[in-house]
C-alpha positions in Angstrom: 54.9 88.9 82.1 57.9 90.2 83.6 58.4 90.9 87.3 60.4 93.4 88.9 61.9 93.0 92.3 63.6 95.7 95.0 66.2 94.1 96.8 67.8 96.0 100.0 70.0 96.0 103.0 72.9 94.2 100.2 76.1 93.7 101.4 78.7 96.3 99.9 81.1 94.2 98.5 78.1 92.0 96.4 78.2 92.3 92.6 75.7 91.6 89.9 76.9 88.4 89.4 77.0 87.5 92.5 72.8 88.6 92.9 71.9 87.0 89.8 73.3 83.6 91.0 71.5 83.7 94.0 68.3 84.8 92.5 68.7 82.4 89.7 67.9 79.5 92.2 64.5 80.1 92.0 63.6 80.9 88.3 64.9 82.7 84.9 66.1 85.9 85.5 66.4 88.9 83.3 68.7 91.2 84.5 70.3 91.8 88.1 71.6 95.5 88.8 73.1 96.6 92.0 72.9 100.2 92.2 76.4 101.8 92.1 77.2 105.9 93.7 77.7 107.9 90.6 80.5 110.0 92.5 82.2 107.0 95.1 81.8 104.4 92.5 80.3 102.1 95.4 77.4 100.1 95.8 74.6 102.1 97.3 73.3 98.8 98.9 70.0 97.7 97.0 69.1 96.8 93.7 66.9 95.3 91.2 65.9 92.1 89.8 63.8 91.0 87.0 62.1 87.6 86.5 61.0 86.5 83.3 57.3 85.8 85.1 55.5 86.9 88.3 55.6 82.9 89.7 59.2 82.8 90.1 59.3 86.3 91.3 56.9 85.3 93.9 59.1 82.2 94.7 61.9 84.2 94.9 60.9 87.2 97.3 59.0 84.1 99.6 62.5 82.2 100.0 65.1 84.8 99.8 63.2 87.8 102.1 65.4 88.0 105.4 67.5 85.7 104.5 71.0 86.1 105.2 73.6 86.6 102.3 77.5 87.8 103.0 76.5 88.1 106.6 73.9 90.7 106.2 69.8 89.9 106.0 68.4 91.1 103.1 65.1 92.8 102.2 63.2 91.6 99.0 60.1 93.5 97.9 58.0 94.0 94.9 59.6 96.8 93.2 57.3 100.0 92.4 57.5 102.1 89.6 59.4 105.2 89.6 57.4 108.0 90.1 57.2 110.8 87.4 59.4 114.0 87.5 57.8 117.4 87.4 
């Protein structure tokens, strides 16, 4: 099953290539979106990554939490689901 993971505190000038690739290290991932300012057009700072199972999700948030990338330490979390509007 597929795992979904919140990743924060990204540098700015990181793309979706760039997080995939580092992610990638540790398993098969899905899909890697940084989330982009619908007005500036810049990164907001987090994102999201999917992993094709919860192993190398696991794998992944254990190795890469606080761990430097572009000279900032990132966060890496399970991601939770998006609450429902009213």
């Amino acid at each position: 099953m597929a795992k979904k993971l919140f990743v924060g505190n990204l540098p700015f000038a990181m793309t979706d290539a760039d997080l995939n690739t580092i992610f990638s290290a540790h398993g098969t991932v899905t899909s890697a979106n940084i989330v982009i300012d619908k007005f500036s057009k810049r990164s907001k700072g987090f994102g999201f990554v999917e992993f094709e199972n919860e192993e190398d999700a696991a794998k992944a948030m254990e190795a890469l939490n606080n761990s430097e990338q572009m000279g900032r330490n990132i966060a890496v979390k399970e991601a939770l689901p998006k609450p429902d509007r009213v």
